[in-house]
N, C-alpha and C positions, 0 to 999 in steps of 0.2 A: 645772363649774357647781355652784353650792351650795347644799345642799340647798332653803335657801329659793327661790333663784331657780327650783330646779325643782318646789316646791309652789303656787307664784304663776303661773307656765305652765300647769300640769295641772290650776287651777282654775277651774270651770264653774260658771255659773250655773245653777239649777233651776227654780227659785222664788220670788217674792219676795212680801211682804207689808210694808203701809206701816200702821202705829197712830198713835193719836193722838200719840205720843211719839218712835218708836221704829222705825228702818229694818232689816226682817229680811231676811237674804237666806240662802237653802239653797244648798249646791252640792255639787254631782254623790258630791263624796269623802263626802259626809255631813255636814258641817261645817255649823254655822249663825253666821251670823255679825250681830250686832244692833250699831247705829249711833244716836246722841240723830239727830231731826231738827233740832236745834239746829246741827247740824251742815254742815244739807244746805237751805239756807233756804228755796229754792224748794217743796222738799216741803213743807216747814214750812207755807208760806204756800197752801197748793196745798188743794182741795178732796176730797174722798174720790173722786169719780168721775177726777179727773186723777189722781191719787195709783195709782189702781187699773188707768191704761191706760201699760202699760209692754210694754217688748218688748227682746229680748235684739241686743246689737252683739259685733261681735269677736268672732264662734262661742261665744259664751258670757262672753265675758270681760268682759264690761261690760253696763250697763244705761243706757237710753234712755227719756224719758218726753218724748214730742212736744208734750204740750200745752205743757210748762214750760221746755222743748228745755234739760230736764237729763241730763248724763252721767256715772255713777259706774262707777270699773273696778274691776274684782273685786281689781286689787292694793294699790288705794288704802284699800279696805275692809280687806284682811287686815292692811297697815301702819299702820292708824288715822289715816289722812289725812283731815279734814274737806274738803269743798268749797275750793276753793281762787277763789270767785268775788268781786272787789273790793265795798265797800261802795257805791260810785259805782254798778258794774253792777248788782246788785240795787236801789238806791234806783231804777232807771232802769226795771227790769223792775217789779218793782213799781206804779212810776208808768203803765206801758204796759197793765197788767193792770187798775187802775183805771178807766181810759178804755175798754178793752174793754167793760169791766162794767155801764158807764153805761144 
């Protein structure tokens, strides 16, 4: 296995904190790791109290935010993967989020 493969395994989430900008997340090795929320649209668009009710998936390995039923995994953060969610599906959530809003 190599080494990276086995840094991406043995990492855990601790932490996370959402800025106006900017997605932080701690984990367990001590590592901080910050992401644009440009990245991650739904945060982007997402209010402070959504932004702030997160809970951990995969024993640590990812993160979950139910109001925005976003999920980020800790190995896509250490690779620099942004979100990987179509413009179609976000125009769609969006639109759905509106309506609720009404």
């Amino acid at each position: 296995m190599s080494t990276l493969v086995t840094e991406i395994a043995s990492a855990k989430v601790t932490r996370v904190a959402v800025a106006d900008e900017t997605l932080v997340v701690y984990l367990g090795d001590g590592r901080t790791i910050s992401a644009p929320l440009t990245w991650y649209p739904r945060l982007l668009n997402a209010s402070s109290q959504e932004r702030a009710r997160w809970r951990l998936i995969g024993a640590g390995h990812g993160i979950h935010w139910p109001d925005l039923d976003e999920d980020i995994s800790v190995e896509n953060l250490l690779l620099g993967r942004p979100s990987g969610e179509s413009e179609q599906s976000l125009r769609r959530w969006l639109s759905e989020r509106e309506k609720h809003n009404r």
